[in-house]
N, C-alpha and C positions, 0 to 999 in steps of 0.2 A: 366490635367483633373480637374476640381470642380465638387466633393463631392456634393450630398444634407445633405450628414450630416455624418460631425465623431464622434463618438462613442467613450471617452477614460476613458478605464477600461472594463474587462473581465471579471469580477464577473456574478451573477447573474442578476442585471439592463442591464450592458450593453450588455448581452448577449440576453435576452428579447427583449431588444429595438432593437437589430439587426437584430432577427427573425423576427419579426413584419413591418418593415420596408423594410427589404428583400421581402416581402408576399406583401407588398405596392408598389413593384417595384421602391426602390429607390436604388441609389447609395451610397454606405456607407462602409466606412472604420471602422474597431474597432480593435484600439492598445489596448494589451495586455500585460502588463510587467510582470505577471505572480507575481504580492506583496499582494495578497489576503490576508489577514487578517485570515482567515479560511486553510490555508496553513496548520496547526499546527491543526487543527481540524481532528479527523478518522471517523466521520460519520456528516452527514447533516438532522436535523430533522422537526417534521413539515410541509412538504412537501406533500400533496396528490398523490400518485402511485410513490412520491421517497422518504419514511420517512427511513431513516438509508441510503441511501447512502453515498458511499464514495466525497470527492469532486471532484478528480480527475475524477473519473467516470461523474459525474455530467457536468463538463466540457467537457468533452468526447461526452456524448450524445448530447449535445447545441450545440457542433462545428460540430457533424455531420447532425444534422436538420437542420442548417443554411446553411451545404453546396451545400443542393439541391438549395438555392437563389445566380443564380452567377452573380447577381447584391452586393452581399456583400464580402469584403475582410476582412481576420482578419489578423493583422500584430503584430507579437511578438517584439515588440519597445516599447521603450518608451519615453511619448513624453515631450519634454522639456520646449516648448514654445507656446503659442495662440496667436497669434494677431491680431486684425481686421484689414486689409491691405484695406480696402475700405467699400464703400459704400454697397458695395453687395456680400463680402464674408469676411471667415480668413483665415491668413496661418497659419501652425499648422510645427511644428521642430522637428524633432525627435533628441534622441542621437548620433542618425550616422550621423546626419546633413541634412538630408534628407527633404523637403518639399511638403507639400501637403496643398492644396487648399479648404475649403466648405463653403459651407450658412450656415449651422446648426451645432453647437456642443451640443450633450451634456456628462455632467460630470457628469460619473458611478465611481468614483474614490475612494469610501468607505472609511474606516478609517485604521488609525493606532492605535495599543493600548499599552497601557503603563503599565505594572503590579504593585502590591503594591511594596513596599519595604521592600519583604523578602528575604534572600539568596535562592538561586535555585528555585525559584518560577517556571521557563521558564522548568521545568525534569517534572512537572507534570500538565504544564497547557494545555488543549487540551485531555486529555489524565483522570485523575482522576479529576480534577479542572476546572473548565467551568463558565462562567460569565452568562450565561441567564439555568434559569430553567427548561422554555416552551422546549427549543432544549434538553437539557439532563435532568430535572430531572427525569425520568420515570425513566432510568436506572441507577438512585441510590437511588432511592425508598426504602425507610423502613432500610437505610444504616444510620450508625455513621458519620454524616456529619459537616462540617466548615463551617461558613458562614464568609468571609474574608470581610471586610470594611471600610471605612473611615464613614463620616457622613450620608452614606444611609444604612448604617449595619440593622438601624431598617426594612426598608422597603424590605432591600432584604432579612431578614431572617426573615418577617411575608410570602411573595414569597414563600421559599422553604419549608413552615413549609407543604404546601399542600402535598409534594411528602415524608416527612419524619419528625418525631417527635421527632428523635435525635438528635438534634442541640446542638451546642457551638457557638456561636456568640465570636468571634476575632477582637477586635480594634487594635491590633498591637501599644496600646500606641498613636494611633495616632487619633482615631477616638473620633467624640463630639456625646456620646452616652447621649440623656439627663437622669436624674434621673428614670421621669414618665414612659419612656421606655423601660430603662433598668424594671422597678418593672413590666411591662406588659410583656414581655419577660419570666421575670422569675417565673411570676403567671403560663406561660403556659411549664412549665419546662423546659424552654430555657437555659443553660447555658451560662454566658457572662465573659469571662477573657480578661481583658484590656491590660495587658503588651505586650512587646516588644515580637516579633516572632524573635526568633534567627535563625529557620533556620527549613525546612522539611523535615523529613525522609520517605522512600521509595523505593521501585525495580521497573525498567523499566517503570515507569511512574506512579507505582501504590502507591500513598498516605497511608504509617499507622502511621503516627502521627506527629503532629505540635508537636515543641522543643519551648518551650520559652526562655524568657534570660537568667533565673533562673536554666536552666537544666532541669526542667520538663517535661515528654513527656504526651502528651495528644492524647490517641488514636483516630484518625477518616480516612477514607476509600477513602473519597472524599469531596466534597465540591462546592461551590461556590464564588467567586471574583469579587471586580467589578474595572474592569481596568480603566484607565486616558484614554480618547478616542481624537484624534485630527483626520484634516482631512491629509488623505493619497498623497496630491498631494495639489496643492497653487493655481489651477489655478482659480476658485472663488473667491479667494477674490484678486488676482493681476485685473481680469475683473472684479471688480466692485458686483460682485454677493453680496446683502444683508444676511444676517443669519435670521435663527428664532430662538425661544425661547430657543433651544438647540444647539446653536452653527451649527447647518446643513446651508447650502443653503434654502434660504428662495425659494418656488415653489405655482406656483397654481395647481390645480389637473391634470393640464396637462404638469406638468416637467417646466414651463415657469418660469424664473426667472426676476428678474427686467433688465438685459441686453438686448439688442437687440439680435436674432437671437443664446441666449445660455437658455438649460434647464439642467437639474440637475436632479438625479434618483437615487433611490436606500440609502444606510446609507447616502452615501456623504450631499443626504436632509435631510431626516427624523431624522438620528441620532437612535431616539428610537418611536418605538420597533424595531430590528436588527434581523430580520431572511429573510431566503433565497425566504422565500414564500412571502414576502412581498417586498423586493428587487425587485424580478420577476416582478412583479403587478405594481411597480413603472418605472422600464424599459418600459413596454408595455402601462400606460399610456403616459411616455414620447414621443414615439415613435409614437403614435396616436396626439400628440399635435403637433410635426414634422410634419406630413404627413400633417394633418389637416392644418397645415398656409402653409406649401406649396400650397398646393392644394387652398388656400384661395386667395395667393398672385398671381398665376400665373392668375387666374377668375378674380382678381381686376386689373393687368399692363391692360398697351391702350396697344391698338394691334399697 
């Protein structure tokens, strides 16, 4: 059988674009390897009629709105290889070796992320420590907070100052914090200690103080970080896919990349801003850009 189009990655995008295309009465497979990035997250925010769920849940209700379309299949695989075998489709590999056939891919395949380089960072990240503010800062509002950083430390901790005015801004020694910055920070009672983080302390996930080299503890509740992001899967840039500005797959508004017959949706593009609401929205454009040259090409073949 060929697919009108595979779908790879289960996140948000690809989950979108599945329902959507399912709704379009198309054929469509969507492998799932279940490496979401948001694994490690306990609530999903931002969302309109789902702001705090869980993800699991969230995943939950997706795979059961899609299963009223049994023109879509979702396969817990993962897939290992793309390649355009012709003129008029790709074959797609799974791990189990397995083969499948479509005209259209696209790559919902988000990112991986890499945390600073503090000891036990990964006991409190998800959990008290979070990288975007929009998703959690509400609930640690008016809290003793870390702003964790390399060379964006300025920008991500003028960000959090909205949701809380206790800040310590943290270079770990490693961040290029300029002069002029550092002095605006500290005009707005920012606290900035540049040394090495030696290590965090904490229960069950819950952040009460950065240790520096020195032995000092420095009390704060939670925090923000901003992790090393790469893409979660190779298959962009082994097909040719361009980048944009941010390292994402380069798209037009309808998921279209510079490849023939492949779009791109969700972090895997955009990169930033990274939340699930917008993930969503990227799915459901791509999947409208799918349908759409479908639909274009079949009105342009000679009969």
């Amino acid at each position: 059988m060929r697919y009108d189009c595979v779908i790879v990655g289960g996140g948000p995008a690809g989950l979108n674009a599945a329902l959507v295309l399912g709704r379009s009465r198309r054929n469509v497979i969507l492998f799932d390897d279940d490496s979401g990035r948001n694994l490690v997250t306990r609530e999903s925010h931002g969302f309109i009629t789902r702001d705090g769920i869980k993800p699991e849940e969230f995943k939950r209700l997706a795979h059961k709105d899609i299963a009223k379309y049994d023109s879509v299949e979702i396969k817990q695989e993962r897939v290992m290889s793309i390649n355009r075998v012709s003129d008029t489709h790709y074959e797609i590999t799974t791990e189990e070796g397995k083969t499948y056939h479509s005209i259209k891919i696209i790559l919902a395949t988000g990112l991986r992320e890499q945390q600073p380089n503090i000891p036990n960072i990964e006991k409190y990240y998800g959990t008290s420590l979070f990288s975007c503010p929009y998703c959690d800062g509400w609930e640690l509002r008016d809290q003793p907070l870390a702003v964790i950083a390399d060379k964006s430390v300025f920008e991500l901790a003028k960000k959090v100052y909205t949701w809380s005015k206790d800040l310590i801004v943290f270079t770990n020694g490693e961040g290029r914090l300029e002069l002029k910055d550092r002095d605006r920070l500290v005009a707005k009672g920012i606290g900035v200690r540049e040394e090495v983080i030696d290590g965090l302390e904490g229960d069950n996930g819950q952040l009460r103080s950065v240790r520096l080299e020195d032995g000092t503890l420095i009390d704060r509740v939670g925090g923000f970080v901003t992790p090393l992001w790469s893409h979660n899967a190779h298959f962009g840039k082994e097909l040719g896919c361009e980048e944009n500005e941010y390292g994402g797959i380069k798209t037009d508004e309808y998921g279209r990349t510079n490849v023939w017959n492949v779009y791109a949706a969700g972090d895997a593009s955009l990169i930033v801003p990274a939340q699930v609401v917008i993930a969503a929205g990227e799915g459901s454009a791509a999947a409208i850009g799918v349908n759409g040259d479908l639909t274009n090409e079949y009105f342009d073949a000679e009969d």
